[in-house]
C-alpha positions in Angstrom: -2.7 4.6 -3.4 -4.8 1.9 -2.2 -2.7 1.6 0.7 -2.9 5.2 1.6 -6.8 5.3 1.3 -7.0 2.3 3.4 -4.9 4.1 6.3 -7.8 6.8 6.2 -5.3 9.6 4.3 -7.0 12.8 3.4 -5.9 12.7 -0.4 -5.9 16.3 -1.9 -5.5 16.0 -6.2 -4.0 19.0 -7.4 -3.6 19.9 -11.1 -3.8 23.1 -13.1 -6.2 24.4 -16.3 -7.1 26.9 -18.2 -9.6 29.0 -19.3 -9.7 30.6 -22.4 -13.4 31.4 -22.6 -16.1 31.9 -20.8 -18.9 29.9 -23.0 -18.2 26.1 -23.0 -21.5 25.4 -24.5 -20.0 25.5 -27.8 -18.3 22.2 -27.0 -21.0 19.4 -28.0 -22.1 16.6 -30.3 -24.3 18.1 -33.2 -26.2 16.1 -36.1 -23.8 16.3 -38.8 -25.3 18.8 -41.0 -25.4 21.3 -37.7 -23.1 23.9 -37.3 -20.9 22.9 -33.3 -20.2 26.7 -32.5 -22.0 29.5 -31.2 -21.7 32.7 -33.4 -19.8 35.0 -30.7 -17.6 33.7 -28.7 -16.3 35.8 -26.2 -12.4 35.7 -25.4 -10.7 37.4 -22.5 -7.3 37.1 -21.1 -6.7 33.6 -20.3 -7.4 32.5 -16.9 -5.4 30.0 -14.8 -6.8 27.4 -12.2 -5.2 25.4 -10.2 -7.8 23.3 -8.1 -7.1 21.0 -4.8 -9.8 18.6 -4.8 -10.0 16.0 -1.6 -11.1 12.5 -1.4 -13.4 14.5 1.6 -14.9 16.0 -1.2 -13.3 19.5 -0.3 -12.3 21.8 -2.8 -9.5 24.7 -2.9 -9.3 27.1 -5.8 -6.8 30.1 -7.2 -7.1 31.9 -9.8 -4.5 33.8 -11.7 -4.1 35.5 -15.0 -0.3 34.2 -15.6 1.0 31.0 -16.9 1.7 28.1 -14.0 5.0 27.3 -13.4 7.5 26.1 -10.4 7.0 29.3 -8.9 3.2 29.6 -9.3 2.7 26.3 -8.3 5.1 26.8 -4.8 3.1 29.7 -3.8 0.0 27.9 -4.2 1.5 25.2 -1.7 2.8 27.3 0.5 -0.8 29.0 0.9 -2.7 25.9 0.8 -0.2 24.3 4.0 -1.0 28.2 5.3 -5.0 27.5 5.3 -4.5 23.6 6.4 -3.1 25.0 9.5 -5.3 26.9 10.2 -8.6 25.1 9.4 -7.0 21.6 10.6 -4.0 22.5 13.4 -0.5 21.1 12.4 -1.6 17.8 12.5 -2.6 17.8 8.7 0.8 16.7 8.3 0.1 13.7 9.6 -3.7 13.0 7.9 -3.2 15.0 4.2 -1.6 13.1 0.9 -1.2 15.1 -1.7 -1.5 13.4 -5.4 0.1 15.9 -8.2 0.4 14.6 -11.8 4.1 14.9 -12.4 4.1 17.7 -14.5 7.8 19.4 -14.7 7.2 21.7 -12.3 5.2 19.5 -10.1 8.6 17.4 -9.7 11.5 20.1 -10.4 14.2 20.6 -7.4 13.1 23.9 -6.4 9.1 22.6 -6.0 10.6 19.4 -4.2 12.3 21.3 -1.8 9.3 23.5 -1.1 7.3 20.4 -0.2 9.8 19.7 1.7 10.0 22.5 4.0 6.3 22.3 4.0 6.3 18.8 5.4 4.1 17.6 2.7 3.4 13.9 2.0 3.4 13.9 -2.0 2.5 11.4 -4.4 3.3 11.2 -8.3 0.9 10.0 -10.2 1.6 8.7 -13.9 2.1 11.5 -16.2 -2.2 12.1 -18.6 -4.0 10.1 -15.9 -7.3 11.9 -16.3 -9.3 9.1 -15.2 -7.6 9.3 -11.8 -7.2 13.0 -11.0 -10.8 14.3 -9.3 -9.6 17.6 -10.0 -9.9 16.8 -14.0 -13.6 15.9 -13.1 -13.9 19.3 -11.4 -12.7 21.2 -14.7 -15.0 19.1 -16.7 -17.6 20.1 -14.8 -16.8 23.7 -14.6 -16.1 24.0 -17.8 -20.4 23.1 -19.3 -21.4 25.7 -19.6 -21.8 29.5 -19.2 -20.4 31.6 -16.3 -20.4 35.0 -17.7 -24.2 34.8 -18.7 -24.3 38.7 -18.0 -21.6 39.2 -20.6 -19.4 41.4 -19.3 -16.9 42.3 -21.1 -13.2 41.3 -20.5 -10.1 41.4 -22.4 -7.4 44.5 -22.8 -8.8 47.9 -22.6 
């Protein structure tokens, strides 16, 4: 990686979360003899993220309601090559590294040859390196705290 950064690469992290509700202020350090939740806690269908975060400090998002898989997660490239070209011209190719974290269907066949045909430069990164992927910090950080303040209601009608 060091190598890469020092050729001037554009490195994009890409990994995926989840949300499964909308209040994350539940999640703290209380005094022992204080209860750590809040007393409604508002569930919805599970949303997905999968976040591209650059070392430019650009960020791409999608959002879906449906587990991430090989398929999910080929789509997502193929649209984010799709916007690449044309915010950046086809010489991204050339100036983009993308780092994924080497989760099955970051690596399987099908996703490989997608990169591929994309003409993606791709990088594996060691499989829980949380301390390395930006796009972890960008979870963390959208995760603190409350983004349906308005409380409007969600899950199946």
């Amino acid at each position: 990686m060091l190598k890469i950064y020092s050729d001037g690469a554009h490195v994009v992290n890409i990994d995926e979360s989840w949300v499964p509700v909308t209040d994350f202020r539940s999640h703290c350090w209380n005094r022992l003899s204080e209860n750590n939740s809040l007393p409604e806690q508002a569930m919805g269908h599970k949303v997905n993220l999968i976040c591209a975060v650059s070392s430019e400090g650009l960020v791409w998002l999608s959002q879906t309601q449906c587990n991430t898989d090989e398929n999910v997660m080929q789509m997502f490239l193929s649209k984010l090559a799709q916007v690449w070209t044309q915010q950046y011209g086809k010489g991204w190719r050339d100036r983009f590294v993308v780092l994924l974290d080497g989760a099955s269907y970051h690596r399987s066949i099908d996703t490989r040859k997608c990169i591929a045909y994309l003409g993606m430069r791709v990088v594996l990164s060691a499989p829980y390196s949380y301390q390395t992927a930006p796009a972890e910090l960008w979870f963390a950080h959208f995760k603190q705290g409350d983004f349906n303040e308005v409380k409007i209601k969600t899950g199946k009608r």
